[in-house]
BALOBA-1460 file (C-alpha; in Angstrom, 3 decimals):
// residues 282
<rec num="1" residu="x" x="3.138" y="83.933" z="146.680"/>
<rec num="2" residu="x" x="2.793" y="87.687" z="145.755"/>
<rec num="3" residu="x" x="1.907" y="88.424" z="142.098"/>
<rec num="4" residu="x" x="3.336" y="91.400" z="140.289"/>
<rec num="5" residu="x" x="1.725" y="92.101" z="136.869"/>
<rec num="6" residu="x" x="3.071" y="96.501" z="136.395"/>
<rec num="7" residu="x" x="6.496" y="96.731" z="135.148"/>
<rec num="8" residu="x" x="6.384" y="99.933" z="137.011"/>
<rec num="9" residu="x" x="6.178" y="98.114" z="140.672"/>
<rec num="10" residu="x" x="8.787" y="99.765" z="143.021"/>
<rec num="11" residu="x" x="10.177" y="97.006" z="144.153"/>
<rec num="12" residu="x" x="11.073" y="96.100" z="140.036"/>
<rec num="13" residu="x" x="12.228" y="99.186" z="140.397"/>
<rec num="14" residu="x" x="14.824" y="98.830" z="143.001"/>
<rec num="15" residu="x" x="15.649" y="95.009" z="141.591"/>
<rec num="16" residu="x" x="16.876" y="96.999" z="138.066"/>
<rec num="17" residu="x" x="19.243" y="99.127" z="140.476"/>
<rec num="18" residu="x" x="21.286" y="95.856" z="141.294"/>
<rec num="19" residu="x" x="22.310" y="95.769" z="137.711"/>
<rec num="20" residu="x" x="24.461" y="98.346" z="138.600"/>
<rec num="21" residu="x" x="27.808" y="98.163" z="140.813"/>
<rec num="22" residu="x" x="27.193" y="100.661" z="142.989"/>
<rec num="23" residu="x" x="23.591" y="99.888" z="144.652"/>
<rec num="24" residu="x" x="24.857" y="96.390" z="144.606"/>
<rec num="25" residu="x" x="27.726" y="97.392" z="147.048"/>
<rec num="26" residu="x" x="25.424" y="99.654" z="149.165"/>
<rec num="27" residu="x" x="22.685" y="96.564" z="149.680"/>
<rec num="28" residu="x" x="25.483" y="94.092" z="149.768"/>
<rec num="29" residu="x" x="23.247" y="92.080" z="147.477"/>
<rec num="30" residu="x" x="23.892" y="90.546" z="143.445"/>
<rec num="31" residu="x" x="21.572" y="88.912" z="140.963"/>
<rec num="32" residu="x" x="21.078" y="85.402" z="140.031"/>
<rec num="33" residu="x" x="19.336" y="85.394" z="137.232"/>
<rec num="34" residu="x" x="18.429" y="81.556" z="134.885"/>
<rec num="35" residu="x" x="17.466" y="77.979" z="135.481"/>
<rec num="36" residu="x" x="21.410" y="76.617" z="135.493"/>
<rec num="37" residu="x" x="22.848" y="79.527" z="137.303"/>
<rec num="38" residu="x" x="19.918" y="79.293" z="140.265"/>
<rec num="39" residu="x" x="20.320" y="75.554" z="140.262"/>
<rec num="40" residu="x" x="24.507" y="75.352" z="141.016"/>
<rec num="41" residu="x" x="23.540" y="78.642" z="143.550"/>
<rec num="42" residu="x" x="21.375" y="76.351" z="145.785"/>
<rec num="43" residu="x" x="23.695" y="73.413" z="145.248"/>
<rec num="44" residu="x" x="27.114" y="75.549" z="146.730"/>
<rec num="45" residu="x" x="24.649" y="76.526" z="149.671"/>
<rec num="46" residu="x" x="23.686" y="80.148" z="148.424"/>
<rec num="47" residu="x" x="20.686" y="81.267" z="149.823"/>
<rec num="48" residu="x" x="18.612" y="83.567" z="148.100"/>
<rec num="49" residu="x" x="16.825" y="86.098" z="149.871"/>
<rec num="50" residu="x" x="13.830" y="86.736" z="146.964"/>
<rec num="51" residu="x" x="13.029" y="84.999" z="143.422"/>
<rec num="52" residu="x" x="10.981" y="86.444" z="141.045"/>
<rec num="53" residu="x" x="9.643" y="83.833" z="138.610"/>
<rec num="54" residu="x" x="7.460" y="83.948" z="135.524"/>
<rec num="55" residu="x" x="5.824" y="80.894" z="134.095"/>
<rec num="56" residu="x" x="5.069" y="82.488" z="131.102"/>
<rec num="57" residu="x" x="8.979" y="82.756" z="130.267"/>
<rec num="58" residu="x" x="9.526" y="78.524" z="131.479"/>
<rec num="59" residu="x" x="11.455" y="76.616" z="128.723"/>
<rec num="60" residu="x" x="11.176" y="73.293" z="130.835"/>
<rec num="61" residu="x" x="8.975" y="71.729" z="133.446"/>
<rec num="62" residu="x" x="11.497" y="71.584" z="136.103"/>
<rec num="63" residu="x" x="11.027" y="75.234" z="137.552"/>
<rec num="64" residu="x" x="8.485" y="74.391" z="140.189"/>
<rec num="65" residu="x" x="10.759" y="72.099" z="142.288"/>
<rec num="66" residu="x" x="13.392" y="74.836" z="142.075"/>
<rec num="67" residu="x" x="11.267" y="77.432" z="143.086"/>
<rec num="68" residu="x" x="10.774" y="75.104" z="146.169"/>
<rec num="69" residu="x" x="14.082" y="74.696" z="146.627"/>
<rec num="70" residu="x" x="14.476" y="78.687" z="146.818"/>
<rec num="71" residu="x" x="11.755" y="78.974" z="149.348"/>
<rec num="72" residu="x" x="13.503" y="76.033" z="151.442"/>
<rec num="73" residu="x" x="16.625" y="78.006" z="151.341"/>
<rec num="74" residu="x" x="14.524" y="80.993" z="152.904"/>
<rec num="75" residu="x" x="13.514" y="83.002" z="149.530"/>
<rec num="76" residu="x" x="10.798" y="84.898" z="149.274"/>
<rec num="77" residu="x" x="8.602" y="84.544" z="145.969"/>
<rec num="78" residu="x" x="7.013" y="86.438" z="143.700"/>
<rec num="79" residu="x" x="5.328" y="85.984" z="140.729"/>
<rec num="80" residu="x" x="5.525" y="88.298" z="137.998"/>
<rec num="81" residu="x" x="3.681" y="88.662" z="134.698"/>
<rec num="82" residu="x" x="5.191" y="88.357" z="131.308"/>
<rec num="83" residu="x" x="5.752" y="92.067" z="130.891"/>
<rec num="84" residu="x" x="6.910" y="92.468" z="134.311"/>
<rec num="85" residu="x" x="9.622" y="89.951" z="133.920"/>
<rec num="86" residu="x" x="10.892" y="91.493" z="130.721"/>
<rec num="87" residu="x" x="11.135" y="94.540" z="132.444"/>
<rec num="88" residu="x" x="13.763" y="92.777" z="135.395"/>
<rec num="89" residu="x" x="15.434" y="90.711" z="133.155"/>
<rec num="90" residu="x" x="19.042" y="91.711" z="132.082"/>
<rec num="91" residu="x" x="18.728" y="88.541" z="129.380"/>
<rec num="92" residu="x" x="17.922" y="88.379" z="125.823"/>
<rec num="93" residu="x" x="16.172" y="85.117" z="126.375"/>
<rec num="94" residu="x" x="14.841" y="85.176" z="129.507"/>
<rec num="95" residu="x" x="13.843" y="81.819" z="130.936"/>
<rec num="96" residu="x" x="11.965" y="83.086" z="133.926"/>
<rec num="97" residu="x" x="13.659" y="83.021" z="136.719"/>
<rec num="98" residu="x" x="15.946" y="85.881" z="138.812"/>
<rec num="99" residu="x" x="16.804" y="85.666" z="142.427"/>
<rec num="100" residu="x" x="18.493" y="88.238" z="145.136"/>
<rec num="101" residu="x" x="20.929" y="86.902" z="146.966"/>
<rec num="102" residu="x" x="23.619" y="88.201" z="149.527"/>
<rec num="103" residu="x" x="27.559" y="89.067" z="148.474"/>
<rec num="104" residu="x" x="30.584" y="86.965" z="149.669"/>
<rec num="105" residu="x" x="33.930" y="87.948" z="150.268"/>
<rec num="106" residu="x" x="36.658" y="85.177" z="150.695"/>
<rec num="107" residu="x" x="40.416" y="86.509" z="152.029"/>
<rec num="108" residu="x" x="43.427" y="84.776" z="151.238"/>
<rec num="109" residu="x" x="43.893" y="83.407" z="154.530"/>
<rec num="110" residu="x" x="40.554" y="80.971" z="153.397"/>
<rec num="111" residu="x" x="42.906" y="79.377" z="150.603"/>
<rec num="112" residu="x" x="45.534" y="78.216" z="153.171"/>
<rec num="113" residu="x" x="43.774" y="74.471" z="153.770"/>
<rec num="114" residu="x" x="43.050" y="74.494" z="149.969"/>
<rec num="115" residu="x" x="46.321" y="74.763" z="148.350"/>
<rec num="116" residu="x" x="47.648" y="72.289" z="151.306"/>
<rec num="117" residu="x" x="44.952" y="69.799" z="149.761"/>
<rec num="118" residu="x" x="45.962" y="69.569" z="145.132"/>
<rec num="119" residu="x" x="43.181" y="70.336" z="142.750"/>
<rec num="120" residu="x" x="39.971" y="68.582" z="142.869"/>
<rec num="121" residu="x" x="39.744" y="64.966" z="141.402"/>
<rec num="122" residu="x" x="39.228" y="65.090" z="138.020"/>
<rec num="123" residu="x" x="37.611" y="62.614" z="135.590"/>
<rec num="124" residu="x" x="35.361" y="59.556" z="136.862"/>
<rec num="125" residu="x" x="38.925" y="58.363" z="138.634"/>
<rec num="126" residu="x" x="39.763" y="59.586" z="142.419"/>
<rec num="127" residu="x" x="43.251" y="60.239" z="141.180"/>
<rec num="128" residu="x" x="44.205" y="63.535" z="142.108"/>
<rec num="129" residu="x" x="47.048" y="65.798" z="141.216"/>
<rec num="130" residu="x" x="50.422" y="65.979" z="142.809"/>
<rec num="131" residu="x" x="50.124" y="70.238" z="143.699"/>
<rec num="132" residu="x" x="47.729" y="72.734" z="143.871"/>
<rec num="133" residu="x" x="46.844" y="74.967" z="140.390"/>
<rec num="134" residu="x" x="45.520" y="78.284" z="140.765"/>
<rec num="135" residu="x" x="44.782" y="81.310" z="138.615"/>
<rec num="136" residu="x" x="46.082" y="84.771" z="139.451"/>
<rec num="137" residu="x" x="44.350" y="87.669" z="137.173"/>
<rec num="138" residu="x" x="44.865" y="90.890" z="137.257"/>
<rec num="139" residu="x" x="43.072" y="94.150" z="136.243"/>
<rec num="140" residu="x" x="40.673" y="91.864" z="134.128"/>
<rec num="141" residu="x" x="38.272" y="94.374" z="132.410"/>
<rec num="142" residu="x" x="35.638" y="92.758" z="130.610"/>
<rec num="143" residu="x" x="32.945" y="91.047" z="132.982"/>
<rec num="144" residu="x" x="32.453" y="87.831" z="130.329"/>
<rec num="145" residu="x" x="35.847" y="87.491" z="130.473"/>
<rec num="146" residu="x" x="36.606" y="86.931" z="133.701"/>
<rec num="147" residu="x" x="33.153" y="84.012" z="133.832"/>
<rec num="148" residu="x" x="34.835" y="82.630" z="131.146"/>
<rec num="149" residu="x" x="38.274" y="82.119" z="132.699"/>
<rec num="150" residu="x" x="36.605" y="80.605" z="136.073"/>
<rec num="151" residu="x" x="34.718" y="78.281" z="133.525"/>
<rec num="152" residu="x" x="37.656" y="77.600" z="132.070"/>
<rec num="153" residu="x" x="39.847" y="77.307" z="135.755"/>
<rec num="154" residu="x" x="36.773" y="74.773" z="137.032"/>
<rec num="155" residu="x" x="37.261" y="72.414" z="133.986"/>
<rec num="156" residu="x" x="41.578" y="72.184" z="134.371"/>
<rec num="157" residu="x" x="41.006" y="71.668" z="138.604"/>
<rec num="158" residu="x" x="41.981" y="74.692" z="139.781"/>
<rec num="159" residu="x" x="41.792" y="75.093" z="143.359"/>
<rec num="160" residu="x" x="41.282" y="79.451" z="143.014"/>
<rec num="161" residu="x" x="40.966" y="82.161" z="141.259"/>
<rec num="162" residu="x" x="42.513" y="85.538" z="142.305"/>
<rec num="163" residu="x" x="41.656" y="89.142" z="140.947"/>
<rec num="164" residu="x" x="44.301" y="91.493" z="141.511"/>
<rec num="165" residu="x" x="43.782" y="95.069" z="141.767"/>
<rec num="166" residu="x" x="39.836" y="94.293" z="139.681"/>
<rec num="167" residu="x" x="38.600" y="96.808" z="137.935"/>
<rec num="168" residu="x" x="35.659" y="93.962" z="137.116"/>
<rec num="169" residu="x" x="33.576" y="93.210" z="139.960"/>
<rec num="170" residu="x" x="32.861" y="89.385" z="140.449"/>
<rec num="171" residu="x" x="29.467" y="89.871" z="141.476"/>
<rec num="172" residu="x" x="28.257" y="91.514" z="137.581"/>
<rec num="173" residu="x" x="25.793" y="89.862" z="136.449"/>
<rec num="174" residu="x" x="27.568" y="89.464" z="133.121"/>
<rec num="175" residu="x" x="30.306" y="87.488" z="135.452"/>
<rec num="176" residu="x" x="27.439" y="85.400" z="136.776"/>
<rec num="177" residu="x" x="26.441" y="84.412" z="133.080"/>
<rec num="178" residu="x" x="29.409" y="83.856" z="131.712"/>
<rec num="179" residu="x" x="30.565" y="81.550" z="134.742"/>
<rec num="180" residu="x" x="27.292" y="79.604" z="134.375"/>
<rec num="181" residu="x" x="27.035" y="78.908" z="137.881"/>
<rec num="182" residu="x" x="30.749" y="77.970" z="138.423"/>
<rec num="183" residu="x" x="30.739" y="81.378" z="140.497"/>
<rec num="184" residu="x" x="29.096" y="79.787" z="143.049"/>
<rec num="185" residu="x" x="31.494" y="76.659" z="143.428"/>
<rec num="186" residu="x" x="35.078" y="78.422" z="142.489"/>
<rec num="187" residu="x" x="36.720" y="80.339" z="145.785"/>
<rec num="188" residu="x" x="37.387" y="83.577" z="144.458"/>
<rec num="189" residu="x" x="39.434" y="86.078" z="146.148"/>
<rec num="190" residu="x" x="40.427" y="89.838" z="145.295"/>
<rec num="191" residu="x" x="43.472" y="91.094" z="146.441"/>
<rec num="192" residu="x" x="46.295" y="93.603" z="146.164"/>
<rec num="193" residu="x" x="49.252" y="92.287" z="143.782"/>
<rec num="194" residu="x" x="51.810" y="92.478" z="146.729"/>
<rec num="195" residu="x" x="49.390" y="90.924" z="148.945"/>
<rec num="196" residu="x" x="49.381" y="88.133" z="146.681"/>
<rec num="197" residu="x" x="52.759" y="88.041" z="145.924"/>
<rec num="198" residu="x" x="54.032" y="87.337" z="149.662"/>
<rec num="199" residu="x" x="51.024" y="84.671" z="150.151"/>
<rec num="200" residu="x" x="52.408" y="83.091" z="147.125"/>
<rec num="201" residu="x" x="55.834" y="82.880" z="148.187"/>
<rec num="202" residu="x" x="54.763" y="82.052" z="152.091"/>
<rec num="203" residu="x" x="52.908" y="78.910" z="150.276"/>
<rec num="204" residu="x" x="55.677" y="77.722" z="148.300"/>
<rec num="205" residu="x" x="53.504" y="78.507" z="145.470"/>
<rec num="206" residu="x" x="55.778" y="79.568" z="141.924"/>
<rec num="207" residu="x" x="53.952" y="82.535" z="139.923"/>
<rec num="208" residu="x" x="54.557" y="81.923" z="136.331"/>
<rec num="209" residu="x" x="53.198" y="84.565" z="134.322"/>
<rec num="210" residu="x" x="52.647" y="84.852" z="130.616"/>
<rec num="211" residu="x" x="54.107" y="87.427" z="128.099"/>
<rec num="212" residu="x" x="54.280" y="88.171" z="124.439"/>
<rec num="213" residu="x" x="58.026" y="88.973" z="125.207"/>
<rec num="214" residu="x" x="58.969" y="86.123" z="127.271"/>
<rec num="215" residu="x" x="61.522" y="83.919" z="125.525"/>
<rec num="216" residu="x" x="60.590" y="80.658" z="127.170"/>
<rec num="217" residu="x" x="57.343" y="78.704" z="125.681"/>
<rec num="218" residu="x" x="54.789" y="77.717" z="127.825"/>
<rec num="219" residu="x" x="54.774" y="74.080" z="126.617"/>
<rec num="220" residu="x" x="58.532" y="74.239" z="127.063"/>
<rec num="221" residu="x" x="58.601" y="74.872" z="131.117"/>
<rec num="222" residu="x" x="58.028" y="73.208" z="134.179"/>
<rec num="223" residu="x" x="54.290" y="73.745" z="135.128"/>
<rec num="224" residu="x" x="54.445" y="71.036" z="137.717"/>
<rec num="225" residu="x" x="54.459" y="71.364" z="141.117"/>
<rec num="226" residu="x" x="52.540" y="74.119" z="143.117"/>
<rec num="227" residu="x" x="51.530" y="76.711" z="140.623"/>
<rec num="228" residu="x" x="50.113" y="80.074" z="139.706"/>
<rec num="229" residu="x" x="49.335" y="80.903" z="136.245"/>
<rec num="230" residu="x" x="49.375" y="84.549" z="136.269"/>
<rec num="231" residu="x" x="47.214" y="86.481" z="133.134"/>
<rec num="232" residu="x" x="47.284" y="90.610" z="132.604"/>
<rec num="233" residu="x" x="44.498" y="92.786" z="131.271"/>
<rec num="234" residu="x" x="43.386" y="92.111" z="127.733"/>
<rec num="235" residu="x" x="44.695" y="96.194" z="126.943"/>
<rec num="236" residu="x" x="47.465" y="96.268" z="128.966"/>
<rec num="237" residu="x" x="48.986" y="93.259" z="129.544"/>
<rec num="238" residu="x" x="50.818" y="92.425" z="132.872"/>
<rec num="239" residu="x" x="51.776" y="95.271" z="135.397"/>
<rec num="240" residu="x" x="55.771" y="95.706" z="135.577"/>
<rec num="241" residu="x" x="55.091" y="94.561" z="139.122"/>
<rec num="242" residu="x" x="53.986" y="90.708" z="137.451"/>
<rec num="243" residu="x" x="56.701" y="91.079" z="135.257"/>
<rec num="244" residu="x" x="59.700" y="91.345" z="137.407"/>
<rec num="245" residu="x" x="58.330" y="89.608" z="141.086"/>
<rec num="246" residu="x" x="57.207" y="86.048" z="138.796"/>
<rec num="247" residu="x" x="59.339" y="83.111" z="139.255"/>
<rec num="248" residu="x" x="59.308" y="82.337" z="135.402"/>
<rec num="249" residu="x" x="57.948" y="84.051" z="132.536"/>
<rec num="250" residu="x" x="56.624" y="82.353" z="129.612"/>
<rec num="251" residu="x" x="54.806" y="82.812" z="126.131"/>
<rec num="252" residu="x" x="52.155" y="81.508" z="123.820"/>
<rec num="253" residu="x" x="53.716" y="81.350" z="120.163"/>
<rec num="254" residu="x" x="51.262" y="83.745" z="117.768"/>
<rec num="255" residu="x" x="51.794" y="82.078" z="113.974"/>
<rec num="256" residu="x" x="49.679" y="85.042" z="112.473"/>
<rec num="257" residu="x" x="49.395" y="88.825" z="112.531"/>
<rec num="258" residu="x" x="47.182" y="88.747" z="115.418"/>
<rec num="259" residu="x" x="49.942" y="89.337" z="118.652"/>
<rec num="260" residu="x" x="47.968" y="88.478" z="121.432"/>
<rec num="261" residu="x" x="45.036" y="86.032" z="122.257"/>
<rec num="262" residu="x" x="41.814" y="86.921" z="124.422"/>
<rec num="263" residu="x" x="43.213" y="86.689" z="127.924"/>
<rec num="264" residu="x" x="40.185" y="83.480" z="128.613"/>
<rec num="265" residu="x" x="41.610" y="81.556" z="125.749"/>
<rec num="266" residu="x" x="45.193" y="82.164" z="126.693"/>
<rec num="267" residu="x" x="44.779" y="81.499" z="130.231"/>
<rec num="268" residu="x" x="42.651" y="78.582" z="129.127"/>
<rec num="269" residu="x" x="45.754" y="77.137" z="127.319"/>
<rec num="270" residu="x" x="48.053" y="77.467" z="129.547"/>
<rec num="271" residu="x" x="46.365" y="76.032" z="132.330"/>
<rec num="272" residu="x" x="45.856" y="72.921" z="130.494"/>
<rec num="273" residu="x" x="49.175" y="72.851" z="129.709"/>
<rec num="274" residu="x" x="50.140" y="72.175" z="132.913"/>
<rec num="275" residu="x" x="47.425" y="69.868" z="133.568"/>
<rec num="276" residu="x" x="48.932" y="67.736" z="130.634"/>
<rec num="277" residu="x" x="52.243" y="67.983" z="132.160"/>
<rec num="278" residu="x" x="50.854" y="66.586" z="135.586"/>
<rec num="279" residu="x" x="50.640" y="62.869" z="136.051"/>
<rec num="280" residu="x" x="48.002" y="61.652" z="138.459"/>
<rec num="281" residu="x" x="48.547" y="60.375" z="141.929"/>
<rec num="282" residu="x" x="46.297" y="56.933" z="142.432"/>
């Protein structure tokens, strides 16, 4: 195991450029950094290609075996020094562990044997539900909002999550963060909006997409059956294009002066809405 102890090493150097979209692109790589996140990485399967580690930052006892886990999964290690891991780190409370691993890019075409298949089992039952769930976002701008809405899409059993037109990509590490891991586990897949919109359709799959303006309530309509919940940009809302090709749109009542709720929370709701409105299949 190589030791690094100058926060000036070169090769810190060139690990702080993968905070940034760009370099990330070029390499084709993204960071991993924290216990949880590298944990659910090497149980999806990711393999990391280096992990730097600091014992000095450990919170738990449990880093070793992980660390062996990397190297099984072909990492190389190194071992930095307290200073040098401050300098890497992209945390406020670093815990000690980062890792480099490669991108992925899933197409639509991946989904086709998923939405065929329902929504993961949920609960300790094997009862599953009747029709696939996904998520369709769009032109999400805020990198810890769009970890929080495929935290949010793993807990109601949803089978995707698609980014339309992303001005985010999913591979931030702010996205990593936020997702705790779930990142790793969720099939993600960015797309064009008429792209999506004819895969949709081919599927059998209705888009039913929330709006301030619609006059239907969300806990009023049919969310059964094959489903995309499509969300808009927490400036903009949805694109006219949302707005006139979904199958049904729908709102969240607002009770206050506030007229809109963070586009997590609101997705949040209204997938669990329709998760309520499902019955299970023994």
């Amino acid at each position: 195991m190589e030791k690094i102890t100058s926060p000036q090493n070169p090769r810190l150097k060139q690990l702080v450029k993968l905070r940034d979209r760009r370099p990330r692109d070029e390499a084709g790589l993204f960071l991993i950094e924290g216990y949880r996140e590298l944990k659910r990485a090497l149980a999806a399967g990711v393999k990391p290609r280096e992990l730097y580690c600091s014992p000095d930052w450990f919170l738990g006892e449990n880093e070793p075996a992980l660390i062996d886990g990397a190297q099984r999964a072909g990492a190389q290690v190194f071992e930095l020094s307290k200073e040098a891991f401050a300098k890497v780190s992209y945390r406020d409370r670093p815990d000690g562990l980062l890792a480099v691993a490669p991108q992925w890019h899933h197409a639509l075409a991946d989904l086709d044997k998923k939405v065929g298949e329902g929504p993961a089992p949920t609960g300790g039952s094997k009862a599953r539900l009747a029709a696939p769930l996904l998520l369709v976002v769009e032109a999400i701008e805020k990198p810890g909002n769009l970890g929080t809405l495929l935290r949010g899409a793993d807990a109601a059993g949803v089978v995707a999550v698609i980014v339309c037109d992303p001005v985010t990509d999913i591979f931030n590490p702010n996205v990593v963060r936020s997702s705790t891991g779930v990142l790793f586990s969720m099939p993600v897949v960015a797309a064009g909006n008429a792209e999506v919109r004819t895969w949709l359709r081919t599927h059998g799959i209705r888009a039913v997409a929330t709006t301030p303006a619609a006059p239907a309530l969300y806990t009023s309509s049919d969310l059964r059956g094959p489903l995309a919940i499509i969300m808009g940009s927490e400036q903009y809302g949805l694109s006219e294009f949302w707005l006139n090709e979904s199958d049904l749109l729908v709102r969240i009542p607002m009770a206050g002066q506030a007229d809109s709720l963070n586009v997590a929370m609101a997705a949040i709701i209204t997938l669990f809405e329709a998760v309520r409105q499902r019955e299970p299949i023994p």
